[in-house]
N, C-alpha and C positions, 0 to 999 in steps of 0.2 A: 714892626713895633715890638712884639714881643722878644722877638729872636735879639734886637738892639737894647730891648732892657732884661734880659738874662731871663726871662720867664721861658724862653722855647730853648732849647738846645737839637740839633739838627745833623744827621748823619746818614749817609746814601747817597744813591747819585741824583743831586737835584737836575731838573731840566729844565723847568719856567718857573718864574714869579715876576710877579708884578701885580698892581694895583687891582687890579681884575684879576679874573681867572681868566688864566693859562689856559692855553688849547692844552688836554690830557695826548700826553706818547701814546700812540697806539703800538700795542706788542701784545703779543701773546698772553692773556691775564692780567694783563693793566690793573696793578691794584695801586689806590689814590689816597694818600692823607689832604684832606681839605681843612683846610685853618682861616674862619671869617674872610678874608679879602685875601688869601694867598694857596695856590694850588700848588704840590709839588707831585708831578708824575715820574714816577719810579716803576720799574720792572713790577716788585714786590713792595708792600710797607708794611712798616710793624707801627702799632700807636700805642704808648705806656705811658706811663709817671713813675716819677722816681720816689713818689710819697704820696698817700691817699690826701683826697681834696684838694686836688691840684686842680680840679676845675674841667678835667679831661672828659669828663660826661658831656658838659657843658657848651664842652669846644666844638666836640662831633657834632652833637644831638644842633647846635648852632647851624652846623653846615647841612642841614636838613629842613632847616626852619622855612617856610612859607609864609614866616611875615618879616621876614629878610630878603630883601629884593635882592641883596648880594650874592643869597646863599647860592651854591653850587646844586643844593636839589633844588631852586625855584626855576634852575636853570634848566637842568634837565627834564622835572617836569611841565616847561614849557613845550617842551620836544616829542614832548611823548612818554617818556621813558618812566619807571616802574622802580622805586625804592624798597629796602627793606632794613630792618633797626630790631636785632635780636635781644632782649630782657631775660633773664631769670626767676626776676621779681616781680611782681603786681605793681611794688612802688615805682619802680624802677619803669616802668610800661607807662604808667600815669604820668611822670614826669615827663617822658618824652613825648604822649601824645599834646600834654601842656605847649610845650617845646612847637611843637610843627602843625599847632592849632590853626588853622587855615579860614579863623574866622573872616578875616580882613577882607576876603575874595569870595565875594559871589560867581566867578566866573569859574571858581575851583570847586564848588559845591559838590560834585562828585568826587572831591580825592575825599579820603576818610580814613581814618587811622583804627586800624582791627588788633585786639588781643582779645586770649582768652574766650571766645565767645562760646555760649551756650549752644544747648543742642537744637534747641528750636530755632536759633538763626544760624546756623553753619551752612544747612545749604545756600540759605541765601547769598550769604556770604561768599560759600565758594564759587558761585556764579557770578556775583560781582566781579570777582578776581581774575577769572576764566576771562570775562568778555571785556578785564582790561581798564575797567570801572573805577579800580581802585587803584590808587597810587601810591600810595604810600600805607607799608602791610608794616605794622608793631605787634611781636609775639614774642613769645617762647619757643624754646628749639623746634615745637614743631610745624610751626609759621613758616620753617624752609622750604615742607612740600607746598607750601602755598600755590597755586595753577600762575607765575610771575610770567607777566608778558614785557618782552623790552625794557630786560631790569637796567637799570642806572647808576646804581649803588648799592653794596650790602657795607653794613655796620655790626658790628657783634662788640657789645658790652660784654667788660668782664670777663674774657675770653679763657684764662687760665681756668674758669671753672671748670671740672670735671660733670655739670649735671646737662653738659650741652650733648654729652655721650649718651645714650639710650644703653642700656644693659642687659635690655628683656624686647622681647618681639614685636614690633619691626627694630633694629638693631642698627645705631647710626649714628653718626658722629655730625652735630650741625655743622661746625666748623669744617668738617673737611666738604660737607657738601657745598656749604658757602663759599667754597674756594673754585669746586669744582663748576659751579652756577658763572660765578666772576669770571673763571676765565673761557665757560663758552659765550660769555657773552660780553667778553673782552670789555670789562666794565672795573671800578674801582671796590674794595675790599678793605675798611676798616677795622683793623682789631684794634680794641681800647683794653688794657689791666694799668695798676698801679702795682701788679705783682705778675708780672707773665710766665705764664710757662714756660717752662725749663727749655723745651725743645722750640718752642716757638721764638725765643730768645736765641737760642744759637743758630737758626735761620737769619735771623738779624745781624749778630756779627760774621756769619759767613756773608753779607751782605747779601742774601737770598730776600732777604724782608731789608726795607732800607724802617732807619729805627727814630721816633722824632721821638722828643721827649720833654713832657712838662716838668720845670726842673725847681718850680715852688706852689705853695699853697692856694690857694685861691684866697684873696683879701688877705694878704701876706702874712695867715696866719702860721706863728709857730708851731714847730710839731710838739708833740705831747712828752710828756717827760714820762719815761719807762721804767719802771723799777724792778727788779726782779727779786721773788721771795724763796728761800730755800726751805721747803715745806719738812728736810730731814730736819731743819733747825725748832723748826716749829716745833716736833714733837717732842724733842731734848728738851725746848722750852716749858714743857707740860703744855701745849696747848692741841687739846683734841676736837676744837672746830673745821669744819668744813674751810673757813673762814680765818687766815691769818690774823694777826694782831696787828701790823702794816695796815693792811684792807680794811679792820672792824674801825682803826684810827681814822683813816680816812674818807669812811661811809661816815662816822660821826660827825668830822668836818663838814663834808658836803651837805646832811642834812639843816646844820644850825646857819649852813650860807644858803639855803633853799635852793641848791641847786640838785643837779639830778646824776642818779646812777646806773652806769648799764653793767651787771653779772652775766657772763658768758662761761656758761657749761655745755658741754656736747653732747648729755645724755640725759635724754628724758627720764620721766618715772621718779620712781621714790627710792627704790633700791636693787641695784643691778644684779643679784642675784639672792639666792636662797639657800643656805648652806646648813646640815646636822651636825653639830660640832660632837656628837659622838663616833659618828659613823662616816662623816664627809658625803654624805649623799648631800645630791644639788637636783633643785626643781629643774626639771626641764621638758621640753614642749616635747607632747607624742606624737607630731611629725616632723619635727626637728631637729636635728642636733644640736639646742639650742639653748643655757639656761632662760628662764623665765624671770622676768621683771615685772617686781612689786610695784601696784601703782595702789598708791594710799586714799585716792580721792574716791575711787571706783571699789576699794579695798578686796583687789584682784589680782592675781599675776596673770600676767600679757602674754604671746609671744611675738616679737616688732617682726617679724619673714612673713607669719602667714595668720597671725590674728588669735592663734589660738588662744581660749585665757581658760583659767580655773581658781578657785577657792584658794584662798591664803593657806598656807601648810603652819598650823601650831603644833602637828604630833608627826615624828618623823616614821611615813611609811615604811621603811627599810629594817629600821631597829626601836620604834614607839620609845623614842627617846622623847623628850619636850625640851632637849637643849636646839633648838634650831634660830638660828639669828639671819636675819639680812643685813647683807652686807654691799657696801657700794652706793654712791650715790649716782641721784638724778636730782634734776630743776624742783620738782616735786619736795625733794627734800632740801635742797637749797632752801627755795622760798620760804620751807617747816623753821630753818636755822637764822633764818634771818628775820623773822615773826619773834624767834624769840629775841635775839640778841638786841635786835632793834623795835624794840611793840609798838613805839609811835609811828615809823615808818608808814608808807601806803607802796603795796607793791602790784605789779602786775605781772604773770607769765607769757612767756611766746615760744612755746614748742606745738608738736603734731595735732597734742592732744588740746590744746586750746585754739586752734588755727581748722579744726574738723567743720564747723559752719561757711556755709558761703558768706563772704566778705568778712568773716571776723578778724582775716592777716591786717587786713587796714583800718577796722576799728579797734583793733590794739594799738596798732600805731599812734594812731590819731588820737587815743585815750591818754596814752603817755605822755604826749607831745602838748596837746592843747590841756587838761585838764592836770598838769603840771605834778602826775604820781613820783614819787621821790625815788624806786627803784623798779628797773623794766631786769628780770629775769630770763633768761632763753637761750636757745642754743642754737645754730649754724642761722637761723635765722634773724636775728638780730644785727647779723654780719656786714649784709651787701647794701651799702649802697645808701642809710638813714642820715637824716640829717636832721637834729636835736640841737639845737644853739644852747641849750642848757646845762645839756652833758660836761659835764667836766671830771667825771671819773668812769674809768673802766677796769674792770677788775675779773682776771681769766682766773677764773678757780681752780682747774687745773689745765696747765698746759701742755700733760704728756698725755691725755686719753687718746691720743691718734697719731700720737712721736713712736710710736713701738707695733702698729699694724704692719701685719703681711702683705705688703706694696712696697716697690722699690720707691713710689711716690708719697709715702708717708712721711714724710722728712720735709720735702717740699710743701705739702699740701698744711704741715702745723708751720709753719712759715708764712705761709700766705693769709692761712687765719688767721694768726696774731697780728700780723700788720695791717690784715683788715679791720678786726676786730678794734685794735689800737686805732685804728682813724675814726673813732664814731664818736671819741674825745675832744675834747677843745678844739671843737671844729668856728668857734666865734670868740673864743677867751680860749688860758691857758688849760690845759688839761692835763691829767698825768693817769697814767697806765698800771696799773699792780699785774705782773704775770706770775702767778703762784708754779711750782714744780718740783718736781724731787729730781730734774735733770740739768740743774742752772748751767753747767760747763755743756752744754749741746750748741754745737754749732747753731744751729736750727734757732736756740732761744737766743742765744746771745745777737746773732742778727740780728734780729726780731726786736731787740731790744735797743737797737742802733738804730733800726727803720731802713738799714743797710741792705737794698737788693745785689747792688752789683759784686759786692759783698760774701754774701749767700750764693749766687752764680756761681761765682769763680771755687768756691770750695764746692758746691755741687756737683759744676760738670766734670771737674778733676776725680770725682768720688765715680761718676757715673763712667767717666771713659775707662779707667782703671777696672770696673766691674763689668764692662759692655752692659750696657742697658740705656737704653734712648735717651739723646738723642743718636747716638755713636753706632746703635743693632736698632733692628726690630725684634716686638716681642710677639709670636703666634702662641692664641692660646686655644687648645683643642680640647670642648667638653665634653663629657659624656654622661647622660643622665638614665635615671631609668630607677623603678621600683625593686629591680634584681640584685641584690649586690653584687654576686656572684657573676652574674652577666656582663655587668659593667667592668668589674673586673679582668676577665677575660678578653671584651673586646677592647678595652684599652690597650692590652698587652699585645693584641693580635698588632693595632696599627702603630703600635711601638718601633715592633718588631720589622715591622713593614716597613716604615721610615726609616730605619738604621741601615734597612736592606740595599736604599736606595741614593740615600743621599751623602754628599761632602762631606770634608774634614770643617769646612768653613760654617758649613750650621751646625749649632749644637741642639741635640735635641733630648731634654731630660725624661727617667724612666718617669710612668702615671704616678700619681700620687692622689689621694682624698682632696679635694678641695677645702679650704681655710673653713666652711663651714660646709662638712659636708652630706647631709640631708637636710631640705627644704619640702615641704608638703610632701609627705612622704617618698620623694622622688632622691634617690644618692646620687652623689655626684663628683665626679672625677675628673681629673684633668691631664695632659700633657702640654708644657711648656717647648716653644721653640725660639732659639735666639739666632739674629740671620740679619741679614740685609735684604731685606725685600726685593727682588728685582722682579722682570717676565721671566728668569731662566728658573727660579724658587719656584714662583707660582706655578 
């Protein structure tokens, strides 16, 4: 039905469909897109949207449901078998356990859907799981080590996020282990994005991932109209708000139609750094290499690595100047800019520092959504996954804070924010986008501003094969920490030297360098880059 009225578009090698579900291919890693009453077993599959709110949560999170006698996990947890449905979010976890609420069945009384859980029920919990209790397991990335017995299906929402990576100790990536789970247990492997990753995406058109695609909205809604603001023009125009004059006309609209607005800034605090405009000395954390961010509410500077804060600076240590300004914003000072411009407004923030209480990520939510506050402020958070029927404007304050970071994935990853961030707009009526920027000719924005992924691909991966860097190489990266600078120095250079000694023309392997920030809690930090192809002969 959908594929016949243009809502599926479909690509890979199909095996079965039909009215039922398909007996699944058995093969080596059997990974399965399930769609309500049609199974398609494929080697590999990818599962995306070509535009947010296309309903793709909905689709999966469907074929999971046990008050769907059709669904493909009522089927499998008939048999036995053992589910899992990966989240990010709190809201996100909530909606699905809604989704595959198994009130209907008293004879299912033991499946039970787990995120999150506290430290007083874990073990229980992990013993539930161990002895197979549990059927169906909803987490966060790290739901994967869950003890799964005769898994059935894994599902991973949102898959291009980068926070399903672990960065710090234990060190892991869910997604590859979700892959690695699927295929010992020759079971199906959903990945859902409305923006996938770059690399996960060229597995698709290598036909490695076979690639279905939701190819409209959900309730045939329009997508959102995108405008883009040139913030160099802004300042020519005399205008030294945070806040365009585009955006302050259209926060004004919105407010006399009672409808509602979401501000998406990336950085917390009040002002991103601390600067002596006699001397140029900048606050920064004494176990860091790190400026210090003004937080005005606490009227302290922070440091976001490792917690350190200290006394606002009014006289400058270095040369007892009193020219010292903060400069740079945060949400903090947004919400200050928006109090003024707009005094009748009612606003609410959603960053770190208001999300610190247990539960308060969902009584923000739910403050904004049911008690009808005219502007929800916040940063990365406000991105994934909300759904406000009220929303009809979105407005990115700036859209280069993470266009210019040292990641080859910087480019990609402001791409994916803005079209996610753009979907939390006229998700029930018309909607329209403001993307503010001092970089409007970037590829990156102008996609973004088309809602155009395949779009964005195609000039990506042509950027990335040209430069080797994934999906085309692997990238190893070798760190090296320690209190000594000296030390660190040294043995970087030792296993530099040592690699060079031994390996190819075909891996490149660059000399150490400081890493992008490098001192955290007093510990320095180095690196070596290595670009390769991974094989057993590397390893």
């Amino acid at each position: 039905f959908m594929v016949a009225n243009g809502l599926v578009a479909l690509s890979g090698a199909l095996v079965a469909q039909s009215q039922g579900y398909a007996d699944i291919k058995q093969g080596t890693g059997a990974i399965v897109i399930g769609l309500a009453s049609i199974i398609i077993g494929v080697t590999l599959a990818y599962f995306t949207a070509n535009a947010t709110v296309t309903g793709k949560f909905e689709t999966a999170s469907y074929t999971v449901s046990l008050t769907n006698n059709d669904s493909k996990i009522y089927k499998l947890i008939s048999e036995g078998k053992t589910s899992g449905v990966f989240q990010l979010e709190s809201e996100g976890m909530k909606k699905t356990i809604k989704i595959v609420n198994p009130h209907n069945f008293d004879d299912l009384a033991s499946i039970i859907a787990l995120y999150r859980p506290g430290p007083r029920d874990f073990i229980e919990e992990f013993t539930l799981r161990k002895e197979g209790k549990v059927k169906i397991v909803v987490g966060a990335r790290s739901a994967i080590f869950a003890p799964f017995t005769n898994i059935g299906v894994i599902i991973i929402d949102e898959e291009h996020d980068m926070s399903y990576k672990s960065d710090t100790t234990p060190r892991y990536n869910a997604k590859d282990l979700a892959k690695y789970m699927a295929e010992k247990a020759n079971c199906p492997l959903v990945l859902g994005s409305a923006t996938p990753d770059i690399s996960s995406m060229y597995l698709a058109k290598e036909n490695e991932y076979a690639l279905y695609t939701l190819t409209k909205r959900a309730n045939n809604a329009n997508l959102p109209e995108v405008e883009i603001v040139d913030l160099r023009q802004e300042l020519i125009n005399g205008n030294r708000s945070m806040i365009s004059f585009k955006l302050q006309e259209e926060i004004k609209k919105n407010l006399a139609n009672k409808k509602q607005t979401i501000l998406f800034l990336n950085r917390r605090g009040y002002s991103t750094f601390v600067m002596c405009r006699e001397c140029g000395y900048v606050a920064k954390c004494k176990h860091c290499n790190i400026s210090l961010t003004y937080h005005m509410s606490e009227n302290k500077l922070k440091c976001h690595y490792c917690g350190y804060e200290e006394s606002v600076v009014k006289v400058c240590p270095e040369c007892n100047s009193s020219k010292v300004k903060y400069f740079g914003t945060g949400t903090q000072k947004l919400e200050d800019e928006v109090h003024k411009l707009f005094p009748e407004a009612s606003t609410i923030r959603m960053d770190i520092d208001t999300v610190s209480k247990k539960n308060s990520h969902e009584e923000i939510l739910n403050k904004f959504k049911n008690e009808n506050i005219d502007i929800l402020i916040g940063t990365q958070m406000v991105v994934k996954g909300h759904h406000f029927p009220n929303v009809t404007l979105v407005g990115v304050v700036s859209a280069d804070s993470s266009l210019n970071l040292e990641d080859y994935r910087a480019v990609e990853r402001t791409f994916q924010t803005l079209v996610q961030v753009a979907g939390r707009a006229g998700r029930e009526e018309k909607g329209n986008v403001i993307i503010q920027t001092y970089n409007p000719d970037h590829y990156a924005i102008i996609d973004s501003q088309k809602q155009d992924y395949d779009l964005f691909y195609n000039q990506e991966v042509s950027l990335r094969k040209m430069l080797k860097y994934p999906p085309f190489c692997d990238i190893i990266m070798i760190g090296f920490t320690g209190k000594d600078l000296n030390e660190i120095q040294k043995l970087s250079n030792l296993v530099y030297k040592k690699l060079k000694s031994v390996i190819n023309d075909e891996i490149f392997v660059y000399k150490p360098v400081p890493a992008p920030i490098d001192k955290i809690k007093n510990k320095y930090r180095w690196r070596i880059i290595i670009k390769c192809k991974v094989t057993s002969n590397v390893l």
